[in-house]
GUGUSE-767737 format. One record per residue (C-alpha): residue in three letters; x, y, z. Coordinates in steps of 0.05 Angstrom, whole numbers, plus 5000, padded with zeros to 4 digits. Each point is the difference from the previous one (the first is absolute). Layout:
N
ALAXYZ/...
This chain:
435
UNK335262247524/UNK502550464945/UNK507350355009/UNK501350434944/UNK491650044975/UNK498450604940/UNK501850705007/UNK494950375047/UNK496750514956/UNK500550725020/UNK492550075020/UNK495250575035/UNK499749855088/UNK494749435005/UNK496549665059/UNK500349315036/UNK506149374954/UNK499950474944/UNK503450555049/UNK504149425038/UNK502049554934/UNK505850414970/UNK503550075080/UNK498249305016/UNK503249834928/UNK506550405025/UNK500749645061/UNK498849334975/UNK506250094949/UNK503850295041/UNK499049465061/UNK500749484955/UNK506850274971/UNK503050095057/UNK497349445046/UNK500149504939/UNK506349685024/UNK499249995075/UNK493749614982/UNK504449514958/UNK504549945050/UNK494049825054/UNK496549624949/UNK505949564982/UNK502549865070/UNK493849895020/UNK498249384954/UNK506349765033/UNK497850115058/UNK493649545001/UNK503349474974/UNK504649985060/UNK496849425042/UNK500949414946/UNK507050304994/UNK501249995073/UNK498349224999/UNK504249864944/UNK506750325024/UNK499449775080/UNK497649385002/UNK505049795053/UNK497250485046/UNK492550054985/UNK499049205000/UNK501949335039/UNK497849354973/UNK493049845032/UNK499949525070/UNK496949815049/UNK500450305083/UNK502850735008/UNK505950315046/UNK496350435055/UNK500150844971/UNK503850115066/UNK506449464984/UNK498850334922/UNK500850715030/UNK506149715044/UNK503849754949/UNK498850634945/UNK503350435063/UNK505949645005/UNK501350164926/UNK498450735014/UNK502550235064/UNK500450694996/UNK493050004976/UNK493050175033/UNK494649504982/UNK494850484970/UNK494849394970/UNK499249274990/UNK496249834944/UNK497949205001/UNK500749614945/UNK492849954973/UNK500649374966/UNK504749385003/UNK503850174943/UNK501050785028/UNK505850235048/UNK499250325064/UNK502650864991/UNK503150175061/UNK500450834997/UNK505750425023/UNK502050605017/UNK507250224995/UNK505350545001/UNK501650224932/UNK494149974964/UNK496750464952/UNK492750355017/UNK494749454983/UNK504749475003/UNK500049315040/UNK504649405003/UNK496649354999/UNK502149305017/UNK495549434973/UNK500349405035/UNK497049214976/UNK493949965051/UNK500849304991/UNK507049875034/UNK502350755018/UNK505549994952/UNK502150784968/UNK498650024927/UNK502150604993/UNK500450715028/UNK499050684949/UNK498350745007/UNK492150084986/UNK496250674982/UNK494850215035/UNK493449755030/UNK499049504945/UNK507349685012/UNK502250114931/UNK505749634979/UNK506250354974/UNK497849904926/UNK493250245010/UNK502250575057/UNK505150274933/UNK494850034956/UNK494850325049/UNK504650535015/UNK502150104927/UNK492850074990/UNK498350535053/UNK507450404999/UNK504349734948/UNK504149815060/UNK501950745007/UNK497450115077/UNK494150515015/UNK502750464939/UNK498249414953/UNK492649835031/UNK498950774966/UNK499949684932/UNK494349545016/UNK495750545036/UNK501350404942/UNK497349344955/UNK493650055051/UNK498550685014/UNK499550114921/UNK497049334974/UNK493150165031/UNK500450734958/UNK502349634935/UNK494749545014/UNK494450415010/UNK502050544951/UNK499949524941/UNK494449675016/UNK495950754996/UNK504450124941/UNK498249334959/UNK492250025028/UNK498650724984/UNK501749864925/UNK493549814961/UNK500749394967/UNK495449335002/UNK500449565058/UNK504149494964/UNK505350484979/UNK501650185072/UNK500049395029/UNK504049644940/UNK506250134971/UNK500050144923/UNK501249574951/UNK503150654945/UNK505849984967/UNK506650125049/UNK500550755015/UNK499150485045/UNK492449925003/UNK500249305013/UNK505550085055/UNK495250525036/UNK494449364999/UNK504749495030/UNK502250475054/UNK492850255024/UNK496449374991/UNK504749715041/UNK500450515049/UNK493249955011/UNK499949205012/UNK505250155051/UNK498750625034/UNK496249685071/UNK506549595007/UNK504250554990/UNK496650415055/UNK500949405048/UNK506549964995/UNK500950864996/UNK495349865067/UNK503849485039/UNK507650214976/UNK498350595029/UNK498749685074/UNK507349765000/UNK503550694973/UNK504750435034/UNK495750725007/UNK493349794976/UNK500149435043/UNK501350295062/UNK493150454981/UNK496449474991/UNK502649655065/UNK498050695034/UNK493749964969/UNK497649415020/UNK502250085075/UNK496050635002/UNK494149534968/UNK501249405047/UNK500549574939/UNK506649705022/UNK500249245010/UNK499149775070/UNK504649565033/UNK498849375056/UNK501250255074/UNK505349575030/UNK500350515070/UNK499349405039/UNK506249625030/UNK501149625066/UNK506349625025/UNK503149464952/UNK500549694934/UNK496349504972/UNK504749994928/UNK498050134934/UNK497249314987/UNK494150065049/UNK498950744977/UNK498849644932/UNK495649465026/UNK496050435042/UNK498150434941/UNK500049444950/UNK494649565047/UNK495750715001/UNK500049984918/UNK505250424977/UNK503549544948/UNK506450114959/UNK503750274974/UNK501150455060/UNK505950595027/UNK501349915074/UNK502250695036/UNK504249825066/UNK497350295061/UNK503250715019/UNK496550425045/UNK492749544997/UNK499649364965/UNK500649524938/UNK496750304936/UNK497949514948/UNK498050294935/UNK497849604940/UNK504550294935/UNK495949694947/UNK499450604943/UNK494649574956/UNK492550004990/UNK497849915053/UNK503650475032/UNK502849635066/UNK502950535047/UNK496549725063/UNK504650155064/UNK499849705085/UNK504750255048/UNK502349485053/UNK501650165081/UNK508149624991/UNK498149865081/UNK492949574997/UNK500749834924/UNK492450314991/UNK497350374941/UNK499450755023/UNK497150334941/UNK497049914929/UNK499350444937/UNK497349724935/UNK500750314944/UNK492149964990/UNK501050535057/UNK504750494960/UNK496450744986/UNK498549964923/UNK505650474979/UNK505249495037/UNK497449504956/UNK499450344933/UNK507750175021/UNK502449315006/UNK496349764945/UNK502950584959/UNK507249825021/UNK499949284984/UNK496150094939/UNK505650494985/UNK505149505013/UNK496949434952/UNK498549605066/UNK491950095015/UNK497749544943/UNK507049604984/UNK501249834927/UNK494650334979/UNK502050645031/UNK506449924969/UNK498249884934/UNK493850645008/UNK506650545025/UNK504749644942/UNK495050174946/UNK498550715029/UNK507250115002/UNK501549764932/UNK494250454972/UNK503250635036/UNK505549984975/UNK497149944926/UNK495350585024/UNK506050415003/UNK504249754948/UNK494550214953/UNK499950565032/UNK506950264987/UNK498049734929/UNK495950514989/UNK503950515022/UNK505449864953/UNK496149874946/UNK495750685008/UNK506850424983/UNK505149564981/UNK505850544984/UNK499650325077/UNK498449285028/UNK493250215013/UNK495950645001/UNK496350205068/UNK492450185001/UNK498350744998/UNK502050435060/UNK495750505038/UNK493349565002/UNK499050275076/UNK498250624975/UNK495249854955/UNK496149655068/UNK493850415040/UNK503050225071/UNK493749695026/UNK503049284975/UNK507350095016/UNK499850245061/UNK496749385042/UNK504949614947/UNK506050415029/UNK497849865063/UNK498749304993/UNK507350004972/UNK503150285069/UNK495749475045/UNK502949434963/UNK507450364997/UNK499750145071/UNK499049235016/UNK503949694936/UNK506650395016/UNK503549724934/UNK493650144956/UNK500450725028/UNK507250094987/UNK499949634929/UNK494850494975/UNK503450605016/UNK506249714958/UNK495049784949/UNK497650735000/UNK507650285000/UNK502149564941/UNK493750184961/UNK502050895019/UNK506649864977/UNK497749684934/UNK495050544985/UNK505650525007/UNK504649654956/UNK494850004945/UNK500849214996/UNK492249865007/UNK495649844940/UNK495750534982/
C-alpha cells in the first residue's frame, strides 16, 4: 500500500483505473494519514491481546490449578461452598473442572458490577476447598489481566466513547487495504517486482517497494480482521446484528422450555449430558424459567459448541443443537471471532495474527516514511487536489453512490470522510497543497 505515491499528473478525463487512480490515490493518503495511528494503536494492543492465555496461566496459577488426585467433591457441594463465599451473589454458571489438575468456576452475579462483568469463585473439585475468587470478563471468563488488556484493546478503557477508536481502525483498514492493493497492482512492473520488495539503495523508491510488497502479502488478513472487528463495534455492529436478523443468519440456541417439579442438582445435569456425548470442557446455565443448558465452550479446531438442555425435575435431556446444525453464516461467525481472538488454531493462530500485526505496523511506518521524505521542509507534500473532476460522470456517479451505501451502514467511515473531505477544502483554500 503506497501513502504518499508520485504526483498525479494533470491529465485529459479518461475511462475505467486511469479515471479512478488519481481519487483512489487521494483517499489512500489521506486514510492512511489519518487512520495510521488508530491502526497502531489496534495493531499493538492487539499482539497483546493474543498472547493473553499463556499470560493468564502464568500470573493465576493459584486459581486456575489444583495439584492432580484422585475422586471429586459432587458440583452441587462445589456450588454450595463457592455461595457461602459470595452471598449476595446469583449463581449465573458452573463451569467443571475439565481435567484433574483444573478448578471448578463457580459464576456469579452481583450488585456492583460493571456491564460484561462476572465474579467467579474457583473451587479444588478434588476436596471443595476455595482457591480463590476474582472478577472475570465476559463469556470467555477472562481473568483480570487478560479482561485489562481486552478492554484496552477494544476502548482504551475509555467506555463506549473509546470502542470509536477501534471502529475507526476497522471501518478504514478494509479501504487502505483495498485501495493500495489497486494502487500497487495497477503499476506495470514484472511480476517479481510486485510481489518482492527491492533490493535499491535506501530511498524513497525503495521505501515505496517494502510498503506495497508487503501490503500485498498481507492484505486478506487485513480484511479479516477489518471484517470481524467490525462484528463487535459500537454503530457498525449493531448493522450488522440488524442485518443478519433480517437474514436469519443469527446463531440458534438449545430449547430448554421444558421444566417439571424439582431439582435433580447440577451434578446429574452434567452426567446426563456427559453419558449422551457432550464432553468437556462445558458452561452449565442454571434453570430459570425451563431447564439446565449445557454448552460446550471449546473455541478450537474443531469447533466444539455442542449444547443439551436438561428438565431440573426428571434429570432427562430435552433438547440438542450441534454445531454441525448451525446455518453457515453462524458458523463462518464463530469461526471468524475465535480466529480473531488467536483461539481457533492455538499457537499457531497466535503466532499467524503476531506476524500480521507486526507487518502492519511496518506497513504504516513506511508509510509515514514516505510522506516525510516526499517534502521534507512542510513534513510532507499531499498528492494533487481536484482528481474528481477530471473523472466521467458515468464512473463517479455509481462510485458516489457506492460511497453513501457503505456510509449509511459504517456510521464512522461516513462521518470520517466528510472530515477527510473538510480538512482537504480547508487546505486547498489556504494554498497549502502541492501543485
Amino acid at each position: 500500500m503506497a501513502i504518499g505515491i508520485d504526483d498525479v499528473p494533470r491529465t485529459e478525463p479518461a475511462a475505467g483505473w486511469a479515471a479512478l487512480r488519481p481519487l483512489v490515490l487521494r483517499l489512500h493518503f489521506y486514510a492512511g494519514v489519518f487512520v495510521g495511528p488508530f491502526l497502531l494503536v489496534a495493531a499493538l494492543t492487539g499482539i497483546a491481546y493474543v498472547w493473553t492465555p499463556q499470560l493468564e496461566q502464568a500470573v493465576y496459577p493459584q486459581e486456575l490449578h489444583v495439584p492432580a488426585a484422585a475422586g471429586a467433591v459432587p458440583l452441587d457441594q462445589q456450588v454450595l461452598v463457592a455461595r457461602g463465599q459470595v452471598p449476595d451473589g446469583k449463581v449465573i454458571g458452573v463451569r467443571p473442572a475439565p481435567s484433574a489438575t483444573d478448578t471448578t468456576q463457580v459464576i456469579f452475579d452481583r450488585p456492583g458490577l460493571a456491564p460484561s462483568y462476572r465474579y467467579t469463585v474457583f473451587v479444588n473439585p478434588h476436596d471443595g476447598q476455595v482457591r480463590g475468587a476474582l472478577e472475570t470478563y465476559g463469556s470467555g471468563q477472562a481473568l483480570p489481566v487478560r479482561g485489562w488488556i481486552d478492554n484496552l484493546h477494544r476502548n482504551l478503557h475509555l467506555g463506549d466513547f473509546g470502542r470509536l477508536y477501534s471502529e475507526l481502525a476497522a471501518s478504514w483498514l478494509w479501504v487502505i487495504t483495498l485501495a493500495g492493493l489497486a494502487l500497487w497492482l495497477g503499476r506495470r512492473r514484472r511480476l517479481r517486482a510486485v510481489l518482492l520488495p527491492s533490493a535499491g539503495k535506501p530511498g524513497r523508491r525503495r521505501l515505496r517497494s517494502w510498503h506495497g510488497s508487503a501490503g500485498l502479502w498481507i492484505a486478506a488478513g487485513l480484511l479479516f480482521l477489518s471484517a470481524t472487528g467490525l462484528t463487535w463495534s459500537l454503530h457498525a455492529g449493531a448493522n450488522v446484528t440488524d442485518l443478519r436478523s433480517s437474514l436469519d443468519w443469527t446463531t440458534p440456541s438449545v430449547s430448554a422450555s421444558v421444566r417439571t417439579p424439582g431439582d435433580v442438582g447440577w451434578q446429574a445435569a452434567r452426567d446426563a449430558t456427559a453419558r449422551a456425548g457432550l464432553s468437556g470442557p462445558v458452561e452449565i446455565r442454571p434453570p430459570s424459567e425451563g431447564g439446565y443448558v449445557v454448552q460446550q465452550i471449546g473455541r478450537s479446531w474443531p469447533s466444539r459448541q455442542d449444547s443439551m438442555s436438561v428438565d431440573p425435575g426428571t434429570g432427562q435431556i430435552t433438547g440438542t443443537l450441534r454445531f454441525a446444525d448451525y446455518p453457515l453464516a453462524a458458523k463462518l461467525s464463530r469461526w471468524g471471532i475465535d480466529a480473531h481472538m488467536g483461539l481457533l488454531f492455538g499457537v499457531a493462530n497466535q503466532i499467524a495474527l503476531t506476524v500480521l500485526g507486526v507487518a502492519l505496523i511496518c506497513v504504516v511506518g513506511w508509510g509515514y516514511r514516505m510522506w516525510w521524505l516526499r517534502g521534507r521542509a512542510s513534513f510532507g507534500r499531499l498528492p494533487m487536489r481536484g482528481a474528481w473532476r477530471r473523472i466521467p460522470g458515468r464512473v463517479l456517479a455509481p462510485v458516489l453512490v457506492g460511497v453513501a451505501v457503505v456510509a449509511w451502514f459504517l456510521p464512522v467511515f461516513g462521518v470520517t470522510l466528510l472530515g477527510f473531505l473538510a480538512v482537504d477544502c480547508l487546505l486547498g483554500l489556504r494554498g497549502e497543497v502541492a501543485r
